[in-house]
Every structure is written in structure tokens, then in C-alpha cells.
N, CA, C and O atoms as CSV, one atom per row, in Angstrom:
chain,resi,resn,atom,element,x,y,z
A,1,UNK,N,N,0.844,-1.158,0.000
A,1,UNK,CA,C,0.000,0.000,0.000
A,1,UNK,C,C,0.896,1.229,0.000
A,1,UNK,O,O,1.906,1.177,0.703
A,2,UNK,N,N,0.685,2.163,-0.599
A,2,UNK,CA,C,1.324,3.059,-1.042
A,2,UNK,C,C,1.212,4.448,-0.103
A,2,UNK,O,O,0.034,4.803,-0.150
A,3,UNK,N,N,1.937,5.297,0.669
A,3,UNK,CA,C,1.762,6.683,1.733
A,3,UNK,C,C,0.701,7.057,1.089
A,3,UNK,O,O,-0.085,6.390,1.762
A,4,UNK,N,N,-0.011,7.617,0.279
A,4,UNK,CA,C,-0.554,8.264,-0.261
A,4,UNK,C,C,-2.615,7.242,0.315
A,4,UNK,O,O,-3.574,7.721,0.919
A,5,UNK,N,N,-2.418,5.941,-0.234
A,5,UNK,CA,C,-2.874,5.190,0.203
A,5,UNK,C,C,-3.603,4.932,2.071
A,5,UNK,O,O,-4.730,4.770,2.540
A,6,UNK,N,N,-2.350,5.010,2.570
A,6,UNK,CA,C,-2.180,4.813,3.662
A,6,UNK,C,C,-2.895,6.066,4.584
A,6,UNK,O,O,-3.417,5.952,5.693
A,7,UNK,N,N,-2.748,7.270,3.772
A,7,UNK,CA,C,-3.200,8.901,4.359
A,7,UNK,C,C,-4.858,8.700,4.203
A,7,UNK,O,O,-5.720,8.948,5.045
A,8,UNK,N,N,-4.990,8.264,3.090
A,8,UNK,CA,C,-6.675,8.037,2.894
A,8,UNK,C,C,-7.500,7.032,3.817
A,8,UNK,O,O,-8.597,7.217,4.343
A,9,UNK,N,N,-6.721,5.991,3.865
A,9,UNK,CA,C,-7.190,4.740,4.633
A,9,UNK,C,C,-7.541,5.216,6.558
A,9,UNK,O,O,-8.444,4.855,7.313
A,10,UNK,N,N,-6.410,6.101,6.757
A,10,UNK,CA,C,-6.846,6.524,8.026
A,10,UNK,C,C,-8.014,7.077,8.760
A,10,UNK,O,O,-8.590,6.792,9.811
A,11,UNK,N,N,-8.158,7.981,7.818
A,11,UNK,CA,C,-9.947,8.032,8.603
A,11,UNK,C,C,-11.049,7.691,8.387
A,11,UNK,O,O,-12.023,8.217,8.927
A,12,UNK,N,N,-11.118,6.682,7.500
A,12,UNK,CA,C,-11.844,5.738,7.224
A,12,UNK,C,C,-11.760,4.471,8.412
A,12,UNK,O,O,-12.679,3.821,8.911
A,13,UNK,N,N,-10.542,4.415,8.603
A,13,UNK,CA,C,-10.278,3.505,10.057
A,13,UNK,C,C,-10.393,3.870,11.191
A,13,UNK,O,O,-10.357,3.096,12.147
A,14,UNK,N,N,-10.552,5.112,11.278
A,14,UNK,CA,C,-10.513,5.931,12.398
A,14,UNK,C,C,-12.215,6.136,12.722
A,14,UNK,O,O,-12.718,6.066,13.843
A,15,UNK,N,N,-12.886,6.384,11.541
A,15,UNK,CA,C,-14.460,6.613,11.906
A,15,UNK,C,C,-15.058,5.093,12.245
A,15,UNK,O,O,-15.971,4.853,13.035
A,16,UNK,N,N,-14.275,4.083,11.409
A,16,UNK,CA,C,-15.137,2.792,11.956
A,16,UNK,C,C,-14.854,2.072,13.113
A,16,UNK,O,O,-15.411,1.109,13.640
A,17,UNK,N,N,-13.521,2.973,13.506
A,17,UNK,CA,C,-13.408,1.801,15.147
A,17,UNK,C,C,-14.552,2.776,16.150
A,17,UNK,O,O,-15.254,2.210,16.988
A,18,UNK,N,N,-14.621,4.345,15.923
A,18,UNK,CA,C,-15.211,4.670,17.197
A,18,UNK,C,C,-16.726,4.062,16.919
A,18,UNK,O,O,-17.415,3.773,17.897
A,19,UNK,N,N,-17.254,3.864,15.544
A,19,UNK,CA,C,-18.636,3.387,14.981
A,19,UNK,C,C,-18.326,1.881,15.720
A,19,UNK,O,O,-19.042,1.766,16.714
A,20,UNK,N,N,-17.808,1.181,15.588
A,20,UNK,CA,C,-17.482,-0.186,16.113
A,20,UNK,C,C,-17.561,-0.461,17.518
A,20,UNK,O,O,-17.999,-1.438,18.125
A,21,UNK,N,N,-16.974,0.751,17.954
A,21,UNK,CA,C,-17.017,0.961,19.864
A,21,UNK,C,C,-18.121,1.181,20.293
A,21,UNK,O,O,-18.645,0.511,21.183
A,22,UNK,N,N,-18.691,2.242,19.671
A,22,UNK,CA,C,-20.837,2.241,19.705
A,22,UNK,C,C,-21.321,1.301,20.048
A,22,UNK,O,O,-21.885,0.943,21.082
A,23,UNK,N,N,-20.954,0.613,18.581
A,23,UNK,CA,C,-21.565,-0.730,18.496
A,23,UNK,C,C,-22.134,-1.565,19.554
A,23,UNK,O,O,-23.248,-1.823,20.009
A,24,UNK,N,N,-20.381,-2.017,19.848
A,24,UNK,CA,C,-20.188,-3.176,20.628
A,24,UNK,C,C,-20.593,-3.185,22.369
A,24,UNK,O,O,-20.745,-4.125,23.149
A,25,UNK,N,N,-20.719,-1.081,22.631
A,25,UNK,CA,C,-21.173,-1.160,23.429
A,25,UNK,C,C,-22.844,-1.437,23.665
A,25,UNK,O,O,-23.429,-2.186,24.447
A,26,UNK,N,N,-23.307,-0.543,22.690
A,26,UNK,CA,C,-24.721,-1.545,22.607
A,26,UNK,C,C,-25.279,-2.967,22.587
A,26,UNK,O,O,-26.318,-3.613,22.724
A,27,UNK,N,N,-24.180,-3.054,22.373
A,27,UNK,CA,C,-24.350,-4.916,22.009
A,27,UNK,C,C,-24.156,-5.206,23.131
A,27,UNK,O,O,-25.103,-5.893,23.514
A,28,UNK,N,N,-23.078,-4.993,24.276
A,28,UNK,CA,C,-22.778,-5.560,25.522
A,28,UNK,C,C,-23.771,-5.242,26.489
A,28,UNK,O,O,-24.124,-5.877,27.483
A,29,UNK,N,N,-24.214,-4.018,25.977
A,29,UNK,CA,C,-25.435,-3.681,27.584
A,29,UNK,C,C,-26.828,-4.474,26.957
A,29,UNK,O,O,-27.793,-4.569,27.716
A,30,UNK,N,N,-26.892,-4.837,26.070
A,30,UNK,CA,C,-28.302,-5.431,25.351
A,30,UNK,C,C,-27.983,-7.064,26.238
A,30,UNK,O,O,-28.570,-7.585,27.187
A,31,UNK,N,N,-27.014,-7.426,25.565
A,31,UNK,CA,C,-26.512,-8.862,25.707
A,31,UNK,C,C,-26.292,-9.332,27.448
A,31,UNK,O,O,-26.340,-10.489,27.865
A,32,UNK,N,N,-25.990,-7.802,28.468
A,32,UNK,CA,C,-26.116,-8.072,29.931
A,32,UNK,C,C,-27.693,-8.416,30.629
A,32,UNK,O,O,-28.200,-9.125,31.499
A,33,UNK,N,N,-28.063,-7.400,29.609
A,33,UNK,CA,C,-29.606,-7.156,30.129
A,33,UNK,C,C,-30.293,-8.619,30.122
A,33,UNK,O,O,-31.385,-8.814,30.654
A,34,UNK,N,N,-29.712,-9.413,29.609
A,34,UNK,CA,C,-30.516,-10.584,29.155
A,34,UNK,C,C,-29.594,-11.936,29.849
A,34,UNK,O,O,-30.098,-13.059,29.851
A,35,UNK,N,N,-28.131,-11.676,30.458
A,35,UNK,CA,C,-27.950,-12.511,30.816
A,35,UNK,C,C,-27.789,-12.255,32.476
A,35,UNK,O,O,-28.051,-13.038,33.389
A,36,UNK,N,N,-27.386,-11.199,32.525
A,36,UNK,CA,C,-27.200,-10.790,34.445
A,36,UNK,C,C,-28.649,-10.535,34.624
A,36,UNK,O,O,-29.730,-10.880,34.147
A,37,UNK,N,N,-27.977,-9.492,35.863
A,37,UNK,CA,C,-29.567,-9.269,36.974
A,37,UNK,C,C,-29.674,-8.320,35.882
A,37,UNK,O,O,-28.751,-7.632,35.447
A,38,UNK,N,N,-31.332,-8.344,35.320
A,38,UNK,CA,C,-31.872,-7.249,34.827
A,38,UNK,C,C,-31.484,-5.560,35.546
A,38,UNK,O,O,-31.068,-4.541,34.994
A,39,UNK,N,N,-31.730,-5.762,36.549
A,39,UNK,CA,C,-32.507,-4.658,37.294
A,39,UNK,C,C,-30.894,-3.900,37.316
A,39,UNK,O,O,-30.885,-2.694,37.069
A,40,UNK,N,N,-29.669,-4.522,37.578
A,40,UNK,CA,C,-28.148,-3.839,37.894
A,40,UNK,C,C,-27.205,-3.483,36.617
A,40,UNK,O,O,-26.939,-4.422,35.868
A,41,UNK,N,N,-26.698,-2.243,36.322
A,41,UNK,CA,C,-25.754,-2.281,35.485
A,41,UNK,C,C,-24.824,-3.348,35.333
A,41,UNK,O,O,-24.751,-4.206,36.214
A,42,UNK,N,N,-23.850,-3.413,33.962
A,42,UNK,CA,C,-22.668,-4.564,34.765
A,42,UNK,C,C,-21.756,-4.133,35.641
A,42,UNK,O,O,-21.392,-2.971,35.822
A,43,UNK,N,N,-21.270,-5.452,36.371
A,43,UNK,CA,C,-20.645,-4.889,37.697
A,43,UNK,C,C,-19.221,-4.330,37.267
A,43,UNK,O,O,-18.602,-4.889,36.361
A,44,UNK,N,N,-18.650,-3.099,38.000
A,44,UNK,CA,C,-17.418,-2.737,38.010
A,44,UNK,C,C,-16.917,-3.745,38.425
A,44,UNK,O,O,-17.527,-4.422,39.252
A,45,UNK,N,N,-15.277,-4.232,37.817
A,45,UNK,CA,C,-14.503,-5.046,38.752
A,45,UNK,C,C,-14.087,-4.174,40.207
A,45,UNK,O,O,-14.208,-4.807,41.255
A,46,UNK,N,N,-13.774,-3.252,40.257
A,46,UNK,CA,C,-13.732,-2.487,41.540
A,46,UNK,C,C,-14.664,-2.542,42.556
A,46,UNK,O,O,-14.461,-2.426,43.764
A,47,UNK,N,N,-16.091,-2.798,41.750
A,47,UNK,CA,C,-17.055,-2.783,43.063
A,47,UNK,C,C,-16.857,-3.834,43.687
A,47,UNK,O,O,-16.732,-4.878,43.046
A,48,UNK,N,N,-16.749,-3.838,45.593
A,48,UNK,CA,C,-16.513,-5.246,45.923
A,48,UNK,C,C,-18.062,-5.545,46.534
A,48,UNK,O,O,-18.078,-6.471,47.345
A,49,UNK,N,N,-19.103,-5.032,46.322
A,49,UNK,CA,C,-20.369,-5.353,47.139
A,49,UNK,C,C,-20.890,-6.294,46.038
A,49,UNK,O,O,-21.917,-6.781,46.511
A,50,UNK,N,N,-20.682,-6.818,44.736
A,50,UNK,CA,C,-20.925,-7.499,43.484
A,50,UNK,C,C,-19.828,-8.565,43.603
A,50,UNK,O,O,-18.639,-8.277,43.734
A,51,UNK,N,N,-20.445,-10.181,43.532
A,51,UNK,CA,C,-19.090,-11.200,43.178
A,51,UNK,C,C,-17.972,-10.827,42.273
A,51,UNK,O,O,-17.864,-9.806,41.594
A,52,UNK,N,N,-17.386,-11.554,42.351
A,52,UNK,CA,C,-16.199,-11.244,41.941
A,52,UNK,C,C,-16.394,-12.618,40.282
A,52,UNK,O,O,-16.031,-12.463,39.116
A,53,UNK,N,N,-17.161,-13.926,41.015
A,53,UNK,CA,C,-17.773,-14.425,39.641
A,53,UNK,C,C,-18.310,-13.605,38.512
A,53,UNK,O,O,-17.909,-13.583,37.348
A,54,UNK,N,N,-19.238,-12.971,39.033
A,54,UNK,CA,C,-20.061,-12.243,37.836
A,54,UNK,C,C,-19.419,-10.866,37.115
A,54,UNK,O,O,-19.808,-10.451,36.023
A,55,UNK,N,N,-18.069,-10.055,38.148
A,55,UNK,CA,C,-17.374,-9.528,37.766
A,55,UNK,C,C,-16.547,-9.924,36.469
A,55,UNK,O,O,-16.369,-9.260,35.447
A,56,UNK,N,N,-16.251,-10.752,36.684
A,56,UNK,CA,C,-15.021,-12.011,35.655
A,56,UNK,C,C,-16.170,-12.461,34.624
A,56,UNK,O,O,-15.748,-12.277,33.483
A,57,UNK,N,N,-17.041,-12.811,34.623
A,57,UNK,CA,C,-18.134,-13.421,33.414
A,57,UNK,C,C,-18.590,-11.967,32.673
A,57,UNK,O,O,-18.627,-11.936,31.443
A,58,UNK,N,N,-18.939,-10.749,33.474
A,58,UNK,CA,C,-18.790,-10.116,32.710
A,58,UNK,C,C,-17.825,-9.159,31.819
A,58,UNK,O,O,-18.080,-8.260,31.017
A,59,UNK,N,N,-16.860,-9.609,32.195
A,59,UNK,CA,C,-15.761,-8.526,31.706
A,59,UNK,C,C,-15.122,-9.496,30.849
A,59,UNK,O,O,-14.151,-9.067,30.225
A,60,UNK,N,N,-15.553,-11.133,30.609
A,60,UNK,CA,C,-14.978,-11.948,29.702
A,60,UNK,C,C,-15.944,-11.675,28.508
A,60,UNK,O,O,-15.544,-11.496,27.358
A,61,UNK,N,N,-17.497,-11.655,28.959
A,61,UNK,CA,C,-18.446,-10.955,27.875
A,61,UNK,C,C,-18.166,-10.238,27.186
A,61,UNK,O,O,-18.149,-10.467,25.977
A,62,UNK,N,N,-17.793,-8.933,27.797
A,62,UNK,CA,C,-17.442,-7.728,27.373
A,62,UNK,C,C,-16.137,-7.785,26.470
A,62,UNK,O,O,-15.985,-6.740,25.838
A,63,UNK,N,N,-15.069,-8.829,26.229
A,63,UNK,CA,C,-13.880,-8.420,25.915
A,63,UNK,C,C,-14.456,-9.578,24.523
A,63,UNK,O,O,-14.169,-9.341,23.349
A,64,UNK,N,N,-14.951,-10.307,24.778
A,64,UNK,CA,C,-15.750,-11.134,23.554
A,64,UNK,C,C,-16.504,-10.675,22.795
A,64,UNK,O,O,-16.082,-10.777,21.643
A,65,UNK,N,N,-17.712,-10.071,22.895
A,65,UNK,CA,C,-18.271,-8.811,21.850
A,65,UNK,C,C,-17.402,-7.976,21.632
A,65,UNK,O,O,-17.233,-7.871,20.418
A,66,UNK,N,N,-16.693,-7.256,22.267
A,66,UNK,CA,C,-15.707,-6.220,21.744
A,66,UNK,C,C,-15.187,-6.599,20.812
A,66,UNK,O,O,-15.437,-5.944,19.801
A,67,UNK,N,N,-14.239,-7.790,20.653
A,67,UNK,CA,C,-13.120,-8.499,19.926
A,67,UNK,C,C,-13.842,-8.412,18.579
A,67,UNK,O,O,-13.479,-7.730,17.621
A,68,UNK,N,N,-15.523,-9.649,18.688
A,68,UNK,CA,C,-16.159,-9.789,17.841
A,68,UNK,C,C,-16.524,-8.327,16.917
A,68,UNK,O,O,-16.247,-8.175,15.727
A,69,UNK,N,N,-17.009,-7.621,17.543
A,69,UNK,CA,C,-17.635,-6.372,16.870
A,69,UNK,C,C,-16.162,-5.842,16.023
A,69,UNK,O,O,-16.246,-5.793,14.796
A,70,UNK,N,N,-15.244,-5.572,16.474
A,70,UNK,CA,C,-13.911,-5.119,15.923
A,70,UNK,C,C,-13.365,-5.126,14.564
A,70,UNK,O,O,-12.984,-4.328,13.707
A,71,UNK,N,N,-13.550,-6.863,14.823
A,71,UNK,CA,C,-12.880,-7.563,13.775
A,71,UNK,C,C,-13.766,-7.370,12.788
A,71,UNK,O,O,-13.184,-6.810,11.859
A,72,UNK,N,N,-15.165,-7.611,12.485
A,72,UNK,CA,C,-16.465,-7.530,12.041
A,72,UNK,C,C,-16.106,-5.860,11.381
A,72,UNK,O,O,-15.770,-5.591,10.227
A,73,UNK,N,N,-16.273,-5.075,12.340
A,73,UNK,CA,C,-16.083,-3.492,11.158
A,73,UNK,C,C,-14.879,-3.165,11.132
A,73,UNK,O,O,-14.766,-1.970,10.861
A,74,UNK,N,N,-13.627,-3.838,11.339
A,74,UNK,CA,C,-12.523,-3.761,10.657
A,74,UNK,C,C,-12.774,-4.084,9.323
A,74,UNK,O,O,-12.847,-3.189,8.481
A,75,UNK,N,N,-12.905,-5.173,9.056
A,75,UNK,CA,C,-13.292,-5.852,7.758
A,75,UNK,C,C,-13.990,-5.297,6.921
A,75,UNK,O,O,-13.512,-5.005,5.825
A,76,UNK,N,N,-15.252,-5.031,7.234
A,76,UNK,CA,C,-16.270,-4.158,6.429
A,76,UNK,C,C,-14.995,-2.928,6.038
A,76,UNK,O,O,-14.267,-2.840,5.049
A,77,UNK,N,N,-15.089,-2.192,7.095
A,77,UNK,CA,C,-14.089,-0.925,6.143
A,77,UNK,C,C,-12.751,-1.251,5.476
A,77,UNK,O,O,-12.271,-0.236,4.971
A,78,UNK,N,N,-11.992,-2.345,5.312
A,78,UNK,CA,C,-11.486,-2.434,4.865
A,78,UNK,C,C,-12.076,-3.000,3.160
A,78,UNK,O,O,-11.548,-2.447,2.195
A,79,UNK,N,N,-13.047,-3.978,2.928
A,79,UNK,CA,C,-13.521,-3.928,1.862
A,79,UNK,C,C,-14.427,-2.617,1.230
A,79,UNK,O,O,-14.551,-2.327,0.040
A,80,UNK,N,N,-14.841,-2.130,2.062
A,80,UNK,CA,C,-15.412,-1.031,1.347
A,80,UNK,C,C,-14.712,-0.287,0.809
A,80,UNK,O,O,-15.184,0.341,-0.139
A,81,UNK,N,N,-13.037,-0.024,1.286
A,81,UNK,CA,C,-11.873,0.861,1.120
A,81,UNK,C,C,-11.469,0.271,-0.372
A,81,UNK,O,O,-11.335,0.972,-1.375
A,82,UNK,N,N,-11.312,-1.087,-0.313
A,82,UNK,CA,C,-11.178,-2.480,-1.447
A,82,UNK,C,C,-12.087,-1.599,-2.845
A,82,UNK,O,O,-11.610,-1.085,-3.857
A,83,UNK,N,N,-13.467,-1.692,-2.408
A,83,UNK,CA,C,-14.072,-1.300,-3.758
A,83,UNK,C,C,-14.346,-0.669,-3.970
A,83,UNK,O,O,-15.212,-0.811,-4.834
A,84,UNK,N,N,-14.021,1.007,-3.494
A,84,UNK,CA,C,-13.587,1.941,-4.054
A,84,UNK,C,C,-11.994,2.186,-4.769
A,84,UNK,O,O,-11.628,2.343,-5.934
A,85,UNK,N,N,-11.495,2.149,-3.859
A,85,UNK,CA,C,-10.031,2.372,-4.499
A,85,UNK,C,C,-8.928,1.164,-5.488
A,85,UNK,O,O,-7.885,1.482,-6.059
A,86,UNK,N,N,-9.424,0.062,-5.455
A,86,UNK,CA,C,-8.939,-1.474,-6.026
A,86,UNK,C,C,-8.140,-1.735,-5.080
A,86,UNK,O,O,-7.835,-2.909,-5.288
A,87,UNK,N,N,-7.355,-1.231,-3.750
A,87,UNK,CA,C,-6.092,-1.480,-3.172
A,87,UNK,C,C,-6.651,-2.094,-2.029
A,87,UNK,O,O,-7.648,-1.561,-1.542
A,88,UNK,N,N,-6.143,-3.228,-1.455
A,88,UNK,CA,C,-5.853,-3.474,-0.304
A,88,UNK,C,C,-5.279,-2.880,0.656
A,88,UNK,O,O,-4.064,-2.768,0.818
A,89,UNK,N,N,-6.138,-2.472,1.339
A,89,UNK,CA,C,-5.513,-1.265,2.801
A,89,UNK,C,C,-4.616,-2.191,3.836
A,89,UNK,O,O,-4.226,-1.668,4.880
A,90,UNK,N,N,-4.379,-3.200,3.621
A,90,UNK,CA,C,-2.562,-3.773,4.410
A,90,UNK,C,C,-1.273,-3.621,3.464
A,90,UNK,O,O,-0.161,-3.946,3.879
């Protein structure tokens, strides 16, 4: 990929990770709501009045949709970058 390339590709990568971070946070508070206590946000690991189980299940949740969502609109913007410009953005 060529500097010139590389200058364009950036904020195109740059708008889809914070779009991706949206995302995934929607996805994680949707996806708590349905597996923790309804009624409680997810727990801080800091809070100690919340297990320390459900601390760890959710913050393994959380790092699993994240990952997922990531990779997912990495990709997308990178093909979309694909069929506009013919170049592979790596």
C-alpha cells in the first residue's frame, strides 16, 4: 500500500473503530440485560459489594463482543476501502 494510500485509509479507520465501539457497546449492555440481573448495570470489577464471579463473566463478555464487533467493522471498512479504491488497505 502506497503513503498516499495509507493517508486516505486513516480516517476511514478511524471513523469505523469509534462506529465499532458504539456498536459493541450496545451490544454488551443489550446482551447483559438478558444474561445478568436485569434490574443492575454490569458490575465494576472495583465494586466489591458485586461477586467477583459475575465480575469475571462479565468482563470476559465484554472483551468477547468487543473483539467480535472489531474484527467484524474492521473488515467491512477495509472492503469497502477495497471497492472503491482497487487497493488493499494492508
Amino acid at each position: 500500500m502506497s503513503a498516499l494510500s495509507k493517508v486516505m485509509y486513516m480516517p476511514l479507520q478511524i471513523a469505523t473503530s469509534v462506529a465499532g465501539g458504539l456498536l459493541a457497546g450496545a451490544a454488551f449492555n443489550q446482551v447483559w440485560k438478558r444474561v445478568g440481573d436485569s434490574s443492575e448495570p454490569p458490575p465494576n470489577p472495583k465494586d466489591l459489594t458485586r461477586s467477583g464471579r459475575q465480575a469475571l463473566v462479565a468482563a470476559g463478555l465484554q472483551g468477547l463482543i468487543f473483539g467480535l464487533v472489531k474484527a467484524a467493522v474492521d473488515r467491512a471498512g477495509a472492503r469497502g476501502y477495497r471497492a472503491v479504491t482497487r487497493q488493499n488497505p494492508t
